[in-house]
N, CA, C and O of each residue as an XYZ file, in Angstrom:
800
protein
N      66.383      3.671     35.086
C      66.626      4.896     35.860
C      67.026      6.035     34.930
O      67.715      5.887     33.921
N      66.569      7.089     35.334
C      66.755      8.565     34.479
C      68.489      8.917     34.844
O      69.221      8.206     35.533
N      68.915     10.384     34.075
C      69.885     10.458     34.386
C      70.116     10.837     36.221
O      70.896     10.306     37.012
N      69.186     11.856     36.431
C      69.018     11.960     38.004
C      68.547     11.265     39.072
O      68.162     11.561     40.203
N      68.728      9.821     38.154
C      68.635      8.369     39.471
C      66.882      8.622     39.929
O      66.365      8.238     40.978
N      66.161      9.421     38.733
C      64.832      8.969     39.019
C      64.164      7.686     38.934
O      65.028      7.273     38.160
N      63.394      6.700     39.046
C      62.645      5.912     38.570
C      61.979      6.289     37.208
O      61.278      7.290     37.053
N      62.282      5.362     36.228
C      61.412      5.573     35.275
C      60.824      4.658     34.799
O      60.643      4.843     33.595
N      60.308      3.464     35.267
C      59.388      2.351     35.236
C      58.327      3.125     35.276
O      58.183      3.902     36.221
N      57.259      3.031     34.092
C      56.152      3.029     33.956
C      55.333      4.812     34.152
O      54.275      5.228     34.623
N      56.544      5.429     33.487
C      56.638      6.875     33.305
C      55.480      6.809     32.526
O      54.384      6.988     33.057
N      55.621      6.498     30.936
C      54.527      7.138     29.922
C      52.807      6.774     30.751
O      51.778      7.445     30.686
N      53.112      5.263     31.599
C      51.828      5.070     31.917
C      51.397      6.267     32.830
O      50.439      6.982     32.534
N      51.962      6.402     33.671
C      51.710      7.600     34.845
C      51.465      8.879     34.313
O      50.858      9.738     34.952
N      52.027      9.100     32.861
C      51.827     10.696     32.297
C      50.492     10.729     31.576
O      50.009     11.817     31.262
N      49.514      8.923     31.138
C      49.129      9.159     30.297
C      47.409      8.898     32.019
O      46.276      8.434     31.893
N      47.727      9.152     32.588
C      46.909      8.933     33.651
C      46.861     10.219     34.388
O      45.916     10.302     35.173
N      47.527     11.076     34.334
C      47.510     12.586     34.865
C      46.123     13.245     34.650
O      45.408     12.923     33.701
N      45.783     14.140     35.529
C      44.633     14.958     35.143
C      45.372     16.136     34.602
O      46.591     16.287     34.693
N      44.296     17.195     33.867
C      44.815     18.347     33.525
C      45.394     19.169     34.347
O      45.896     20.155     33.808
N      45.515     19.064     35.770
C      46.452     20.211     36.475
C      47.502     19.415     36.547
O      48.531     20.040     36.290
N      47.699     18.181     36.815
C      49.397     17.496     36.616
C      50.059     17.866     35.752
O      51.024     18.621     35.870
N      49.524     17.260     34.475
C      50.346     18.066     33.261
C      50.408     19.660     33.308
O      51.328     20.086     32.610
N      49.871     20.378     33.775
C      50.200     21.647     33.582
C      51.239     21.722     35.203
O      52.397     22.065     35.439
N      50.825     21.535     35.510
C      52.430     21.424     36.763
C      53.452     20.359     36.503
O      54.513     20.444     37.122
N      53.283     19.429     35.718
C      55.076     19.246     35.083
C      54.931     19.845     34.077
O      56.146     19.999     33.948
N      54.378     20.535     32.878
C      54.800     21.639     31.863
C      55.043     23.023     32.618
O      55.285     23.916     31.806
N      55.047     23.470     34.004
C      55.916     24.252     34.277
C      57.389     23.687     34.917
O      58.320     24.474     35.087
N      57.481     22.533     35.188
C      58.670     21.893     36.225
C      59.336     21.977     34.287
O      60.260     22.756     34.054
N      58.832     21.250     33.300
C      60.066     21.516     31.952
C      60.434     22.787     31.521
O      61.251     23.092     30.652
N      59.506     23.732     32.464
C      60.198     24.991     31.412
C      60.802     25.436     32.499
O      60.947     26.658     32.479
N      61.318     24.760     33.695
C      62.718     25.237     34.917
C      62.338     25.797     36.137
O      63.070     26.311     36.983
N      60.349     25.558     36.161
C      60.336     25.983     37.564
C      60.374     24.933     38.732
O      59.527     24.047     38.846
N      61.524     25.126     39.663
C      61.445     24.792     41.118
C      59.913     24.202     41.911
O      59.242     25.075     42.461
N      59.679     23.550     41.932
C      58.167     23.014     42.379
C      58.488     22.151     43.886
O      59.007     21.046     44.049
N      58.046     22.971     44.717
C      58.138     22.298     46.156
C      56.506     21.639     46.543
O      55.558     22.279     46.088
N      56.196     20.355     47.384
C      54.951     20.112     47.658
C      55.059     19.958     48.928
O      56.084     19.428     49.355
N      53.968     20.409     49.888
C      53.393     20.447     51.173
C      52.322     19.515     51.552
O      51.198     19.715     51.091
N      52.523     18.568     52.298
C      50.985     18.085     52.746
C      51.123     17.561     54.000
O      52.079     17.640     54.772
N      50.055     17.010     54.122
C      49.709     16.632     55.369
C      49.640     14.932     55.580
O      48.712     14.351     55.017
N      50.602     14.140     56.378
C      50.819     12.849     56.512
C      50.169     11.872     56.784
O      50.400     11.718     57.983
N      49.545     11.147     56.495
C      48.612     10.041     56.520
C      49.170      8.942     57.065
O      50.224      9.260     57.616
N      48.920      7.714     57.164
C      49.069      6.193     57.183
C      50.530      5.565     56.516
O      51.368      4.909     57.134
N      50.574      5.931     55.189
C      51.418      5.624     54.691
C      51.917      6.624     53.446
O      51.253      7.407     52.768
N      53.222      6.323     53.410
C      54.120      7.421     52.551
C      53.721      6.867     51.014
O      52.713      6.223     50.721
N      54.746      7.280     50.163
C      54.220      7.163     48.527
C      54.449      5.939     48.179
O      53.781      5.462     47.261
N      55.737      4.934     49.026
C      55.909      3.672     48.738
C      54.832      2.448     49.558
O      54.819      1.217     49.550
N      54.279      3.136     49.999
C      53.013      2.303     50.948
C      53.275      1.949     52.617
O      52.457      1.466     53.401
N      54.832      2.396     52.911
C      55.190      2.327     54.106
C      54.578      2.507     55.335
O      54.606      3.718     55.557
N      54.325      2.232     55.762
C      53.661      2.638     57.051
C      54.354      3.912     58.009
O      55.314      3.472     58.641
N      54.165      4.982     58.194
C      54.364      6.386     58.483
C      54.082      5.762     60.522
O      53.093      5.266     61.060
N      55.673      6.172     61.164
C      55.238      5.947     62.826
C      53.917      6.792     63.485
O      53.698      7.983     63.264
N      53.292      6.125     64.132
C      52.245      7.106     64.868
C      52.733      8.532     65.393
O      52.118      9.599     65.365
N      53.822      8.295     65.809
C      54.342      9.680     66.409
C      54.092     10.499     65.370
O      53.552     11.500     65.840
N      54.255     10.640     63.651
C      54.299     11.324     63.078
C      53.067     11.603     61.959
O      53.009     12.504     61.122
N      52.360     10.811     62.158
C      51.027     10.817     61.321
C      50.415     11.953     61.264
O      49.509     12.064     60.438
N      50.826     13.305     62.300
C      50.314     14.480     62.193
C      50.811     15.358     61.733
O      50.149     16.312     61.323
N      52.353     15.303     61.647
C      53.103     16.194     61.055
C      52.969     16.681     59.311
O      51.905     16.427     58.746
N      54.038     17.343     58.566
C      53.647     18.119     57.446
C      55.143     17.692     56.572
O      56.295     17.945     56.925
N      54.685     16.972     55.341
C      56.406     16.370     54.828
C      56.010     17.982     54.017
O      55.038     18.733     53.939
N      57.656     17.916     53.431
C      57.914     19.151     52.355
C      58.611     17.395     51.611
O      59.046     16.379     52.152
N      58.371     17.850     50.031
C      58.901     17.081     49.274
C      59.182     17.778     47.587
O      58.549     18.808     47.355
N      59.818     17.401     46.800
C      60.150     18.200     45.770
C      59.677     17.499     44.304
O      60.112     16.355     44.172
N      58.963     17.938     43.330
C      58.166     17.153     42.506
C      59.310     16.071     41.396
O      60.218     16.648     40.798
N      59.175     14.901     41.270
C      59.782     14.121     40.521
C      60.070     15.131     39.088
O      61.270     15.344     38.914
N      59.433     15.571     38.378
C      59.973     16.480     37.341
C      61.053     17.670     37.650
O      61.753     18.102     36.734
N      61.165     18.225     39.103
C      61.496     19.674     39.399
C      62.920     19.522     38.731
O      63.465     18.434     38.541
N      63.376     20.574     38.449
C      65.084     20.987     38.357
C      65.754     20.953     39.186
O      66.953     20.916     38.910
N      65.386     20.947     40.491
C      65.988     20.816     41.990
C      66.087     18.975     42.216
O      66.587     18.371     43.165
N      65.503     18.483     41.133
C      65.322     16.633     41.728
C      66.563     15.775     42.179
O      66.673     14.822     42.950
N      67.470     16.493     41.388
C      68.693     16.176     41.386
C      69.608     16.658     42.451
O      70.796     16.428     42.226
N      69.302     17.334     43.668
C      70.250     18.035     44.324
C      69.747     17.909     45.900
O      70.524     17.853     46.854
N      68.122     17.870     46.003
C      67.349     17.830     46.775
C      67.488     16.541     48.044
O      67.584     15.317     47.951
N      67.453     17.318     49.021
C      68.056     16.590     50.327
C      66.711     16.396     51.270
O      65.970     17.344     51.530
N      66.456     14.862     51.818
C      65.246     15.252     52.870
C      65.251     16.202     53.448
O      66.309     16.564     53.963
N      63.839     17.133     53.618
C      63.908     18.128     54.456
C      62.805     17.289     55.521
O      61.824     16.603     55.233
N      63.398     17.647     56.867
C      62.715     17.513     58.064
C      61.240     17.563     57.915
O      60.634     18.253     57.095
N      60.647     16.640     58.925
C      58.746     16.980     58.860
C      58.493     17.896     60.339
O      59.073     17.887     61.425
N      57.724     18.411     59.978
C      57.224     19.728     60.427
C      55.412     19.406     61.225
O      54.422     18.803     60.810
N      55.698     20.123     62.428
C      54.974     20.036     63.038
C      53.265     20.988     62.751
O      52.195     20.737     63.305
N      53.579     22.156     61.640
C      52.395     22.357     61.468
C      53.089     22.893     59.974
O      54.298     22.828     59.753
N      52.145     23.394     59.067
C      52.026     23.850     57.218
C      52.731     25.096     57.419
O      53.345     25.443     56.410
N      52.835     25.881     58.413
C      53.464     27.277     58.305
C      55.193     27.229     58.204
O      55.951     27.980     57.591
N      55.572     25.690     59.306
C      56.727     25.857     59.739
C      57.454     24.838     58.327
O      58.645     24.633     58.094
N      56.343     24.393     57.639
C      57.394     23.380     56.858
C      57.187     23.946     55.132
O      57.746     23.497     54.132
N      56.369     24.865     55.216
C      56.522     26.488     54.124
C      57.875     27.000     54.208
O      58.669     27.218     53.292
N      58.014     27.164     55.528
C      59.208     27.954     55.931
C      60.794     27.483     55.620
O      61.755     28.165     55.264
N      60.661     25.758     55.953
C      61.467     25.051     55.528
C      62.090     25.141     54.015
O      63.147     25.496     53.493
N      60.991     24.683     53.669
C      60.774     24.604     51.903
C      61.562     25.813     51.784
O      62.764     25.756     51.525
N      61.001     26.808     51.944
C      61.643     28.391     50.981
C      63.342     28.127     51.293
O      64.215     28.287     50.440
N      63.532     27.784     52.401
C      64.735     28.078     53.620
C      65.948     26.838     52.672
O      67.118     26.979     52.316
N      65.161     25.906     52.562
C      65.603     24.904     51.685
C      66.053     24.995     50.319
O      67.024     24.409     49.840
N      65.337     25.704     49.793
C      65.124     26.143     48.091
C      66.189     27.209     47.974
O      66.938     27.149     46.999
N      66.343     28.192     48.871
C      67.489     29.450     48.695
C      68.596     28.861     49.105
O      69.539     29.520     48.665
N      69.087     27.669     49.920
C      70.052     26.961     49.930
C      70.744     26.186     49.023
O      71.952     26.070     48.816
N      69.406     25.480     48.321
C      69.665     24.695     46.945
C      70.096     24.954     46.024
O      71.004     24.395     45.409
N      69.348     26.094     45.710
C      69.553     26.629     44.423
C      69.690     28.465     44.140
O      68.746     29.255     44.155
N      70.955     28.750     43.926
C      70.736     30.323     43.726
C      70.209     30.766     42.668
O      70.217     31.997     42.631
N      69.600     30.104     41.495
C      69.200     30.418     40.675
C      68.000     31.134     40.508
O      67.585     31.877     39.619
N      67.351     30.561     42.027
C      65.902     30.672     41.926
C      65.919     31.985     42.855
O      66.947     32.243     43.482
N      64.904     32.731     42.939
C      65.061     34.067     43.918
C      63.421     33.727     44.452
O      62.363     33.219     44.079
N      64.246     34.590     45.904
C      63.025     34.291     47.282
C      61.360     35.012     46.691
O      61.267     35.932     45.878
N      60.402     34.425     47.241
C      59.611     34.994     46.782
C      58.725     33.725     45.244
O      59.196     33.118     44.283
N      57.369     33.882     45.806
C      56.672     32.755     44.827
C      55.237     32.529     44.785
O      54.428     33.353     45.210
N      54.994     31.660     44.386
C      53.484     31.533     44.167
C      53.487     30.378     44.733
O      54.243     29.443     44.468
N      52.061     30.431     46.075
C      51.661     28.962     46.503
C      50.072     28.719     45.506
O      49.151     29.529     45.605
N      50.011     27.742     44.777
C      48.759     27.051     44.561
C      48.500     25.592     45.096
O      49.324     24.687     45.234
N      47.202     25.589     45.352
C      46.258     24.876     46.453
C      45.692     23.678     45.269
O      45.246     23.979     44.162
N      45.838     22.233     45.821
C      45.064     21.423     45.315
C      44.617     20.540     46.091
O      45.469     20.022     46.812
N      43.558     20.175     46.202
C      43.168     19.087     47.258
C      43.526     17.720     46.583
O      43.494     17.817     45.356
N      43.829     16.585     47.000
C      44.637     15.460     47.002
C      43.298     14.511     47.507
O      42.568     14.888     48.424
N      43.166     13.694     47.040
C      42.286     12.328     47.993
C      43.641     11.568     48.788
O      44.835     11.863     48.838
N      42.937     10.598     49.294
C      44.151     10.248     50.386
C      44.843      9.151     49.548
O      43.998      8.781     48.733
N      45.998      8.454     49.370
C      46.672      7.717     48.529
C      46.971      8.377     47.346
O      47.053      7.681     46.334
N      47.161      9.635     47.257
C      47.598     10.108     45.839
C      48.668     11.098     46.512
O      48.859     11.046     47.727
N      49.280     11.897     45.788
C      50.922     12.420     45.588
C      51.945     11.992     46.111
O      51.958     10.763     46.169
N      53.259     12.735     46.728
C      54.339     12.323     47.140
C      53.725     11.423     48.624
O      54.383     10.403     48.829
N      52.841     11.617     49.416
C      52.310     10.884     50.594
C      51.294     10.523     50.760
O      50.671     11.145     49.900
N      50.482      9.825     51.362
C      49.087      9.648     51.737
C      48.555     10.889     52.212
O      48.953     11.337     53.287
N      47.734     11.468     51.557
C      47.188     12.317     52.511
C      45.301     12.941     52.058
O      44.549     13.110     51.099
N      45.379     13.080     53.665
C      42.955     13.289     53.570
C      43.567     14.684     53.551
O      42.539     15.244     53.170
N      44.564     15.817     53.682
C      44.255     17.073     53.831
C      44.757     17.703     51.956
O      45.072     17.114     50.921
N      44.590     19.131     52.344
C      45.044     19.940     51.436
C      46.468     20.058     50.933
O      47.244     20.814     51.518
N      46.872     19.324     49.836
C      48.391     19.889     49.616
C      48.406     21.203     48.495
O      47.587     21.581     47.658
N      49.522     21.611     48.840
C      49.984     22.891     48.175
C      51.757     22.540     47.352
O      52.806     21.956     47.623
N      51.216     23.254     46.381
C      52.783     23.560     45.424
C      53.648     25.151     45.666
O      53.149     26.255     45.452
N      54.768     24.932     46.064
C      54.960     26.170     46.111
C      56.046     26.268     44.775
O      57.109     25.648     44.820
N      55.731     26.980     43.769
C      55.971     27.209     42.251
C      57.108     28.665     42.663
O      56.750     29.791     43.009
N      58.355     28.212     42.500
C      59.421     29.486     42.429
C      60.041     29.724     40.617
O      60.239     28.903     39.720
N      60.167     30.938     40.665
C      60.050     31.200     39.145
C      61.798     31.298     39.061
O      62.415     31.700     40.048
N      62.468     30.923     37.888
C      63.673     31.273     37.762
C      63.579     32.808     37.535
O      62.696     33.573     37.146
N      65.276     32.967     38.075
C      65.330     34.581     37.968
C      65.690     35.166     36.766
O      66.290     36.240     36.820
N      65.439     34.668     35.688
C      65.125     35.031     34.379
C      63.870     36.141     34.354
O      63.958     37.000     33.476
N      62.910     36.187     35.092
C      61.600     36.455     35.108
C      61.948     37.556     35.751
O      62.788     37.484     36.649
N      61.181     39.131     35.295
C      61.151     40.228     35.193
C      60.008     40.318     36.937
O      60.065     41.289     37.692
N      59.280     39.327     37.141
C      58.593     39.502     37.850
C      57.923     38.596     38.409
O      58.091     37.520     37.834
N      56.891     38.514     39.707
C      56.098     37.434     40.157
C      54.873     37.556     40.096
O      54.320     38.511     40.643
N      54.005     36.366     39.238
C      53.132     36.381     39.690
C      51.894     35.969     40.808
O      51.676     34.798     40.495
N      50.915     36.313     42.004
C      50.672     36.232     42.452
C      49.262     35.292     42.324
O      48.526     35.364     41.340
N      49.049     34.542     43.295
C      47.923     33.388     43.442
C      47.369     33.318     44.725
O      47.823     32.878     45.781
N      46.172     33.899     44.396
C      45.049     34.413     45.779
C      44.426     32.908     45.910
O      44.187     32.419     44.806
N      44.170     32.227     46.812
C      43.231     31.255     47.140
C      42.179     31.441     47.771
O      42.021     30.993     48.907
N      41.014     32.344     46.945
C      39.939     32.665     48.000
C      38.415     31.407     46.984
O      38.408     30.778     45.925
N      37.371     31.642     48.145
C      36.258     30.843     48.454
C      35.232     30.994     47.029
O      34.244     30.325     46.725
N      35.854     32.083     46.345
C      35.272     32.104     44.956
C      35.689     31.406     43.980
O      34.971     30.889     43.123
N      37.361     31.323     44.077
C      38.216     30.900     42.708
C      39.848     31.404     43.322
O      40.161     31.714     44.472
N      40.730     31.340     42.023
C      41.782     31.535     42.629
C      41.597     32.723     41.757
O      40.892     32.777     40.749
N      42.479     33.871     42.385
C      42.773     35.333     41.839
C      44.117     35.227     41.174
O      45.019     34.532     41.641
N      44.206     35.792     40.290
C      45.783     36.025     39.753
C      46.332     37.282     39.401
O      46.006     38.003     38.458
N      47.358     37.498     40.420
C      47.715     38.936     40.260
C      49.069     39.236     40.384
O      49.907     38.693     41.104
N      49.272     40.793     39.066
C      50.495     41.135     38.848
C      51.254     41.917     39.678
O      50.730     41.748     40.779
N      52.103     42.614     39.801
C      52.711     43.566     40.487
C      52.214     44.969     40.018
O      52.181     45.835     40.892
N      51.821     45.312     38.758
C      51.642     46.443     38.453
C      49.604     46.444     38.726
O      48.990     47.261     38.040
N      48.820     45.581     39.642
C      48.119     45.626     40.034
C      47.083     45.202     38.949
O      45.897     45.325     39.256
N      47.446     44.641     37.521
C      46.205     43.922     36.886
C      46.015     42.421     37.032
O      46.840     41.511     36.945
N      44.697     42.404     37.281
C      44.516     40.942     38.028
C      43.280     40.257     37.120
O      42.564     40.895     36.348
N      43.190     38.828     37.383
C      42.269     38.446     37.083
C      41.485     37.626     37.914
O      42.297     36.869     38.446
N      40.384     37.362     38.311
C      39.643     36.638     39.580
C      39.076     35.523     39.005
O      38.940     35.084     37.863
N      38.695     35.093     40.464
C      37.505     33.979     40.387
C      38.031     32.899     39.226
O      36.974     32.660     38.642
N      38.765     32.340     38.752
C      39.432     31.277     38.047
C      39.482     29.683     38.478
O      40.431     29.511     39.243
N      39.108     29.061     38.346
C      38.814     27.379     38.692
C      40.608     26.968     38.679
O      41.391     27.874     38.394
N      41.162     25.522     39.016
C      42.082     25.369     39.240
C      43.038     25.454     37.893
O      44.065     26.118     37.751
N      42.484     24.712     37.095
C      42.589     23.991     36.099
C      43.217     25.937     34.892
O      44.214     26.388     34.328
N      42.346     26.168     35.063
C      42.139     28.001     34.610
C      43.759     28.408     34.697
O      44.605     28.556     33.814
N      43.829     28.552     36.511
C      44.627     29.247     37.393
C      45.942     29.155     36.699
O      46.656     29.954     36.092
N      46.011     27.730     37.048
C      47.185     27.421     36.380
C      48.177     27.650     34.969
O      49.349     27.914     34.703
N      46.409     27.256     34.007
C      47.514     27.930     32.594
C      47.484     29.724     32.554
O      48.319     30.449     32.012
N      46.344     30.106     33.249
C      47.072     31.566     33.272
C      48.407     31.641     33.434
O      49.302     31.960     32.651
N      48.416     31.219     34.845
C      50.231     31.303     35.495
C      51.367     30.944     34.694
O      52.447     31.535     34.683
N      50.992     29.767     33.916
C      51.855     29.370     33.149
C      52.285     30.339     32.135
O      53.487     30.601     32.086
N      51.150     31.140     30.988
C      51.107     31.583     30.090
C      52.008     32.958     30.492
O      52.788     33.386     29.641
N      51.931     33.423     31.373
C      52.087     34.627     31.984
C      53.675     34.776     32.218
O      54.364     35.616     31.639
N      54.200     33.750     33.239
C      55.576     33.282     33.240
C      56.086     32.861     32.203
O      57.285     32.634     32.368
N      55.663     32.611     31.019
C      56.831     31.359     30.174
C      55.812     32.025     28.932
O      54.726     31.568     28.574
N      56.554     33.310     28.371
C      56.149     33.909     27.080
C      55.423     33.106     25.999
O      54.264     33.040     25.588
N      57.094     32.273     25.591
C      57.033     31.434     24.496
C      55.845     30.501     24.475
O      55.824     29.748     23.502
N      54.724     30.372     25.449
C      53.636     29.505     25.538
C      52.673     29.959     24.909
O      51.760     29.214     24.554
N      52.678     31.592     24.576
C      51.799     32.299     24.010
C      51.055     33.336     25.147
O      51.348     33.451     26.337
N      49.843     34.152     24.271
C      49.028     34.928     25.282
C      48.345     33.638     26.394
O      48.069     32.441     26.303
N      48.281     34.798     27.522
C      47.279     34.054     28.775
C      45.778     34.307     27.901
O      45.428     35.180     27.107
N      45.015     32.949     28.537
C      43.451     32.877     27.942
C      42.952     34.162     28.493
O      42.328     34.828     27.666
N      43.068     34.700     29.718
C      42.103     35.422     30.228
C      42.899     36.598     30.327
O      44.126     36.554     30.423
N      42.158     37.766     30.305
C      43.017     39.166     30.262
C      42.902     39.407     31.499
O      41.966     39.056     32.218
N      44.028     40.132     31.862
C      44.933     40.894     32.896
C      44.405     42.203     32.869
O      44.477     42.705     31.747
N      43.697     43.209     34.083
C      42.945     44.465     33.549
C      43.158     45.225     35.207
O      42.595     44.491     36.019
N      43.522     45.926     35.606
C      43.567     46.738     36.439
C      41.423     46.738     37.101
O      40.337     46.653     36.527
N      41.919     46.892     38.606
C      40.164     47.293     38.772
C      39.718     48.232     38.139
O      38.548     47.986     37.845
N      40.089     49.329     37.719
C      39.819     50.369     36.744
C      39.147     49.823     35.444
O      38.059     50.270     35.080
N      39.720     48.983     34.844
C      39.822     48.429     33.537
C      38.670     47.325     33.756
O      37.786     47.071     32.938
N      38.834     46.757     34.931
C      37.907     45.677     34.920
C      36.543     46.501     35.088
O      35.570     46.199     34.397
N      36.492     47.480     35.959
C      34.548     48.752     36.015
C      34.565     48.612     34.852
O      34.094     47.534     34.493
N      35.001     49.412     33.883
C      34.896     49.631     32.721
C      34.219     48.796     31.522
O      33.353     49.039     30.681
N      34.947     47.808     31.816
C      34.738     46.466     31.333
C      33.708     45.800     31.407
O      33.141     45.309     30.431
N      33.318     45.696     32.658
C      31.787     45.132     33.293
C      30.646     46.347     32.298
O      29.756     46.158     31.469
N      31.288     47.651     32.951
C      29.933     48.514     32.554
C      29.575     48.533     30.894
O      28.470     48.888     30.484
N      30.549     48.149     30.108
C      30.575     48.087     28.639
C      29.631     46.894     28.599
O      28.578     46.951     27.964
N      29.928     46.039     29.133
C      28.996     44.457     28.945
C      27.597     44.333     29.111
O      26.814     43.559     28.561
N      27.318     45.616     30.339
C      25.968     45.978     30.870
C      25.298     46.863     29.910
O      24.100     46.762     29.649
N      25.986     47.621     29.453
C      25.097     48.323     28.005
C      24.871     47.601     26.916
O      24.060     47.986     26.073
N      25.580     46.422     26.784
C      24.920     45.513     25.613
C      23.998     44.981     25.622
O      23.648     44.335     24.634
């Protein structure tokens, strides 16, 4: 057992079995971000339990085995639909922890069924809260092209695959990681940009 009464049987195996968006969502849970997960309840929970029928439809909130919150984190109630157990989560997180300030980035990963904190055939989501160290938030569009990533001072970058999304976000939040791969450009900057490419 870890110091926060995690399980740590068969850690290195599980890290060395991760895809590339795991590791980049526990390399943001080590550099102190808050990581809440959302999904949708299946058959059975993460220990193989069998989940009551009454609740096979509902929505767990659960908190990622790496998070900084792992240690403090109290069942939160299951939720009858993804909006109300969002709501939880945040409601939960500003209770937990004052460190962290309201306000965050949800990113979207689809799950096969028997993989994360529960069984689940639907869509789970991370909701990524930044410590309040951070000057600012960055934003994560989930549209039908890619995911968008965007700043407050309105330079964004689009259309990004998951895998992408993520180390942008990362790079962007957590300096010391270095520059983000993809540049940050105002729509202004981005015309510009395009039309320079088109004269070549």
């Amino acid at each position: 057992m870890s110091e926060n009464n995690v399980p740590t049987h068969g850690v290195e195996r599980a890290r060395q079995q991760q895809s590339p968006q795991d590791q980049l969502v526990r390399a943001l849970c080590e550099q102190g971000v808050a990581v809440y997960q959302v999904g949708n309840l299946f058959e059975t929970d993460s220990n193989g339990i069998p989940i009551p029928e009454c609740d096979r439809d509902k929505w767990f909130v659960s908190v990622l085995a790496d998070s900084p919150l792992v240690a403090k984190v109290e069942a939160i109630p299951l939720s009858s639909t993804e909006a109300e157990a969002w709501e939880l989560a945040a409601r939960h997180l500003i209770l937990t922890d004052e460190r962290v300030e309201l306000g965050g980035t949800v990113l979207r990963q689809n799950n096969d069924a028997g993989s994360g904190e529960a069984s689940s055939d639907e869509a789970t989501s991370y909701l990524l809260k930044k410590p309040l160290k951070l000057s600012f938030t960055v934003e994560v569009h989930d549209c039908c092209s890619g995911f968008d990533v965007v700043l407050p001072d309105g330079r964004r970058c689009d259309g990004l695959g998951w895998d992408e999304m993520l180390g942008q976000v990362a790079h962007l939040t957590h300096p010391n990681l270095g520059a983000p791969r993809y540049a940050m450009r105002t729509p202004e900057e981005w015309a510009a940009y395009r039309a320079e490419i088109a004269r070549r």
